[in-house]
FIKEFI-620263 format. One record per residue (C-alpha): residue in three letters; x, y, z. Coordinates in Angstrom, 3 decimals. Example, Ala and Ser with C-alpha at 12.3 -4.5 7.8 and 13.67 -1.06 7.14 Angstrom:
<nodes>
+-------+----------+----------+----------+
: lumro :        X :        Y :        Z :
+-------+----------+----------+----------+
:   ALA :   12.300 :   -4.500 :    7.800 :
:   SER :   13.670 :   -1.060 :    7.140 :
+-------+----------+----------+----------+
</nodes>
This chain:
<nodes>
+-------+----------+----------+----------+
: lumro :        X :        Y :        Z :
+-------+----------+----------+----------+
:   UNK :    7.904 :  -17.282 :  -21.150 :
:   UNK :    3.812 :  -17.119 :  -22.315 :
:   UNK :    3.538 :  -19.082 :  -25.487 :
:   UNK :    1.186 :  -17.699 :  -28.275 :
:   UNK :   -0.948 :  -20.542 :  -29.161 :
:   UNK :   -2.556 :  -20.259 :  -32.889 :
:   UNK :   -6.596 :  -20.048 :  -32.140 :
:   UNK :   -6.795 :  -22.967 :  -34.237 :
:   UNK :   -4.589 :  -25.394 :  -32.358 :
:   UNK :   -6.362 :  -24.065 :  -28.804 :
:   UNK :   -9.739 :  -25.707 :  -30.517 :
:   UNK :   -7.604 :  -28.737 :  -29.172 :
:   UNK :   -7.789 :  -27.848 :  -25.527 :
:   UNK :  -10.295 :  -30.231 :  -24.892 :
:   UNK :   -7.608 :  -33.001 :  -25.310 :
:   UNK :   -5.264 :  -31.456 :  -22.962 :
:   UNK :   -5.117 :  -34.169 :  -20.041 :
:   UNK :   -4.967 :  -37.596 :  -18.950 :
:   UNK :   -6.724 :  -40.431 :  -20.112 :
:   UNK :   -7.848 :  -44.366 :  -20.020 :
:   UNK :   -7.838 :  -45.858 :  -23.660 :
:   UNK :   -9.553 :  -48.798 :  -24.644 :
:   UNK :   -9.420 :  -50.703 :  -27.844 :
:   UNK :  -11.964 :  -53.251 :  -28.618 :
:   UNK :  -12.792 :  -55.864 :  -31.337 :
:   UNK :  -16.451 :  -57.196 :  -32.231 :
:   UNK :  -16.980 :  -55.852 :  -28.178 :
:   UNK :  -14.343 :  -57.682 :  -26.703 :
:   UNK :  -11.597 :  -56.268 :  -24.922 :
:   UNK :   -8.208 :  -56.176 :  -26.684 :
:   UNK :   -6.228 :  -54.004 :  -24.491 :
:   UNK :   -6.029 :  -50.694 :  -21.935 :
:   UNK :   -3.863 :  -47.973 :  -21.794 :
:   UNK :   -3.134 :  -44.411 :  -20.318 :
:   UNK :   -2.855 :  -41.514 :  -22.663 :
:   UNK :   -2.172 :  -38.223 :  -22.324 :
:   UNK :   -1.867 :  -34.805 :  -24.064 :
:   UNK :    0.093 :  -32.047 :  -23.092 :
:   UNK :    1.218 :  -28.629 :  -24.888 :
:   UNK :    4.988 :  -28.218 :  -25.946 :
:   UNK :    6.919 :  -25.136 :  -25.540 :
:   UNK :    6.365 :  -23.480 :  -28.938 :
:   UNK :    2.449 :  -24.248 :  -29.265 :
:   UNK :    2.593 :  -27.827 :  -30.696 :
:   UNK :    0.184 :  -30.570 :  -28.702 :
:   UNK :    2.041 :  -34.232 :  -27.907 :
:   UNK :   -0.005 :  -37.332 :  -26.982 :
:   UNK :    1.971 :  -40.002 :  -24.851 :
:   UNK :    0.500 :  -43.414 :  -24.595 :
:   UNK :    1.953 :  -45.440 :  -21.667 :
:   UNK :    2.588 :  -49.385 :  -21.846 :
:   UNK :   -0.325 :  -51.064 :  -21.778 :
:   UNK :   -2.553 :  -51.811 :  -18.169 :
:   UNK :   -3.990 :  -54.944 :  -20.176 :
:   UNK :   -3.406 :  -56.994 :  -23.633 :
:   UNK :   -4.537 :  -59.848 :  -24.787 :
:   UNK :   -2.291 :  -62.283 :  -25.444 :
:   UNK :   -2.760 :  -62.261 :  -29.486 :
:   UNK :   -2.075 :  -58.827 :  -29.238 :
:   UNK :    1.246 :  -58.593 :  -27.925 :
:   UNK :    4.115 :  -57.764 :  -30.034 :
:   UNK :    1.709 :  -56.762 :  -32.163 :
:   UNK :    0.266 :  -53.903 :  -30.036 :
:   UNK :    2.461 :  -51.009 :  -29.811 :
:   UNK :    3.898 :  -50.902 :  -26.248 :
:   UNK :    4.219 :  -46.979 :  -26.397 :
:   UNK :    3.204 :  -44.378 :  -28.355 :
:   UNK :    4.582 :  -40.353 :  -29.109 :
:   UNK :    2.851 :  -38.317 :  -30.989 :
:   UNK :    2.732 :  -34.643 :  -32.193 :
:   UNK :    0.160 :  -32.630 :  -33.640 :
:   UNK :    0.599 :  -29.276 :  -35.154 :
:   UNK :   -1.543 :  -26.364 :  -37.258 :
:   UNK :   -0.535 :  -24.701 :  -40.663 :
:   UNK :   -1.141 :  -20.922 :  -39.512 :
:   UNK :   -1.785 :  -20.224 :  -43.737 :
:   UNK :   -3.999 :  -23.274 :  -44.424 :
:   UNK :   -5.576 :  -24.659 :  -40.801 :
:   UNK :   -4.486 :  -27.964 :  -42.016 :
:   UNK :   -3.312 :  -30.088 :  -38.893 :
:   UNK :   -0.939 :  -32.615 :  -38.839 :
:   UNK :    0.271 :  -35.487 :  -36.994 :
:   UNK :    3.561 :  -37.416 :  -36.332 :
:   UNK :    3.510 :  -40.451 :  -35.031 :
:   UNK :    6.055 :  -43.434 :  -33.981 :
:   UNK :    5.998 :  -46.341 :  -31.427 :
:   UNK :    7.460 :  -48.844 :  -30.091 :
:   UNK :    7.587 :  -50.993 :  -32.954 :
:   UNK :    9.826 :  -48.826 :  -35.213 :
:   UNK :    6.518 :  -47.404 :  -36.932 :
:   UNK :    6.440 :  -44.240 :  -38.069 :
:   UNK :    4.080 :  -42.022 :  -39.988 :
:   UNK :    2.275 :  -38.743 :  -41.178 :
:   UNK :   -1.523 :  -38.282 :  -40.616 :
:   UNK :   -3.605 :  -35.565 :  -41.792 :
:   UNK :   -5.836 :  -34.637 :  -39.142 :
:   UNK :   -8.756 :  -32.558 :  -38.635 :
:   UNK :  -10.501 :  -31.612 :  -35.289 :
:   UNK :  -14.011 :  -29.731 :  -35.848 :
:   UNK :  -17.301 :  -29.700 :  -33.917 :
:   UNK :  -16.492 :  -32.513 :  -31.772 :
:   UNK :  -15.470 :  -34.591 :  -34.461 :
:   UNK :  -11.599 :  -35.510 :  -34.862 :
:   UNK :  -10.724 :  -37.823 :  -38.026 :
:   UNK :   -6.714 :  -38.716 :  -38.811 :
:   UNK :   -5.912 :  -40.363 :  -42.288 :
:   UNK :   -2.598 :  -41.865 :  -42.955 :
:   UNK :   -0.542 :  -41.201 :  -45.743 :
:   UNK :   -1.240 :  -43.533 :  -48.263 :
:   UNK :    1.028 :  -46.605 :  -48.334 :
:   UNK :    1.846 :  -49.583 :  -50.735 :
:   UNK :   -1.179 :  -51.609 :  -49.888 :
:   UNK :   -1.962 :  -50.186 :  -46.647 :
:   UNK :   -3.979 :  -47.242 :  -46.042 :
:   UNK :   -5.321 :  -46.386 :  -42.491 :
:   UNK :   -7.799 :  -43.270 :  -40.736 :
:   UNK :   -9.683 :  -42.750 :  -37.872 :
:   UNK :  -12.854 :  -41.081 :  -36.599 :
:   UNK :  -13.634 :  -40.217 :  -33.160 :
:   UNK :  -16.409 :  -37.995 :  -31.795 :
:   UNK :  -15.612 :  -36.013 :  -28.440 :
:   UNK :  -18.581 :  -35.744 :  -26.581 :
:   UNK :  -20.199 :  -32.130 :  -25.639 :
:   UNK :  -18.809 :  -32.525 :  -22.283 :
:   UNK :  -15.257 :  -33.273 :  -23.152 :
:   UNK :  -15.209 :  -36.512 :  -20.533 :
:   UNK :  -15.223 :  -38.941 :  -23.865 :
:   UNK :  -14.153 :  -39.788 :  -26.688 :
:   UNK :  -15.570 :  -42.738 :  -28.789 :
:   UNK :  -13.341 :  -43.524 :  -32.087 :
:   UNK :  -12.570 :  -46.454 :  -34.659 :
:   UNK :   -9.430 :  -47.048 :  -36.422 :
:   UNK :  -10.125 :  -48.333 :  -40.126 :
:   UNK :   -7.960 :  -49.961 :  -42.362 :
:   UNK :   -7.870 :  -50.880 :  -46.434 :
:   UNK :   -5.651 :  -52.419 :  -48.570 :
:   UNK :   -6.637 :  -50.291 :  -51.639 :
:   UNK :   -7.940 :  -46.751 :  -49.808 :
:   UNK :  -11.264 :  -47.649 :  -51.392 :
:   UNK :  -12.804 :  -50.374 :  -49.375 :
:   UNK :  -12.525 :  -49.833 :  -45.763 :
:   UNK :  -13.153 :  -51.931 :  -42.179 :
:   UNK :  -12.812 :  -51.737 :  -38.843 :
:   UNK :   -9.817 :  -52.710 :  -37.223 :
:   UNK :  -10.612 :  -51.696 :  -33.628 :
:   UNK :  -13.084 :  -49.584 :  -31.537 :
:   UNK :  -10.796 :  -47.230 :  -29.267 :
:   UNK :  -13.017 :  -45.295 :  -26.194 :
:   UNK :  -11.249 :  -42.308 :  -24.556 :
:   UNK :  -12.031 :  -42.153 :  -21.138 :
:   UNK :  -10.748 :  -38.581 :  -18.950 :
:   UNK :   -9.175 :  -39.522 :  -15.792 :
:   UNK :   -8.214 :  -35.682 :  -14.513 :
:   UNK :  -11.347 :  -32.763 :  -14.463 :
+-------+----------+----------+----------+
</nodes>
């Protein structure tokens, strides 16, 4: 069966694969993971993160030890979108764009909890350097952790 794949979601290709995560804090390492992105029968894109190679110790049980995701287009608006649970019970909705090398995902707003991210893919596709942010109040924002994306196939 060939699957039609909206020309806006195929501007995601250059996720398609496997690869090494990192998350870091103030330059130390917090933990490492494998990732990967694969299509879906039907055109959507899901990322699978793997239980983690390495964790510090503060970080576990607090550190996801999977993740699923799935990232779809709006064929009328271009909007993308992201689902998201793990291992914890968490689930949520990000909106998510992906243009010119430059991928950002904000949560939905929660009750005192707002979160977003901003990676930029570099021009050869082999990286992928990002920060997760977090704020109480959706006005005043900080770093949580650096995350580095790493390929691991070519």
């Amino acid at each position: 069966m060939d699957i039609t794949v909206n020309p806006r979601l195929a501007r995601l290709d250059v996720l398609v694969g496997s690869w090494e995560l990192t998350a870091t804090i103030d330059d130390r390492l917090m933990s490492t993971a494998t990732t990967t992105f694969r299509r879906l029968d039907g055109g959507f894109l899901a990322q699978r993160t793997d239980p983690q190679t390495f964790v510090v110790p503060e970080w576990q049980g607090l550190a996801p030890d999977w993740t699923e995701a799935v990232i779809g287009v709006d064929d009328h608006s271009g909007a993308y979108t992201m689902l998201y649970t793990d291992s914890r019970g968490v689930a949520r909705v990000y909106a998510m764009a992906f243009d010119g090398g430059r991928w950002t995902l904000s949560s939905r707003p929660g009750e005192n909890f707002h979160q977003r991210f901003e990676g930029t893919v570099a021009g050869d596709g082999a990286t992928i350097d990002g920060r997760w942010e977090a704020s109480p109040d959706g006005r005043v924002w900080a770093t949580d952790f650096v995350v580095n994306y790493r390929r691991l196939d070519h």
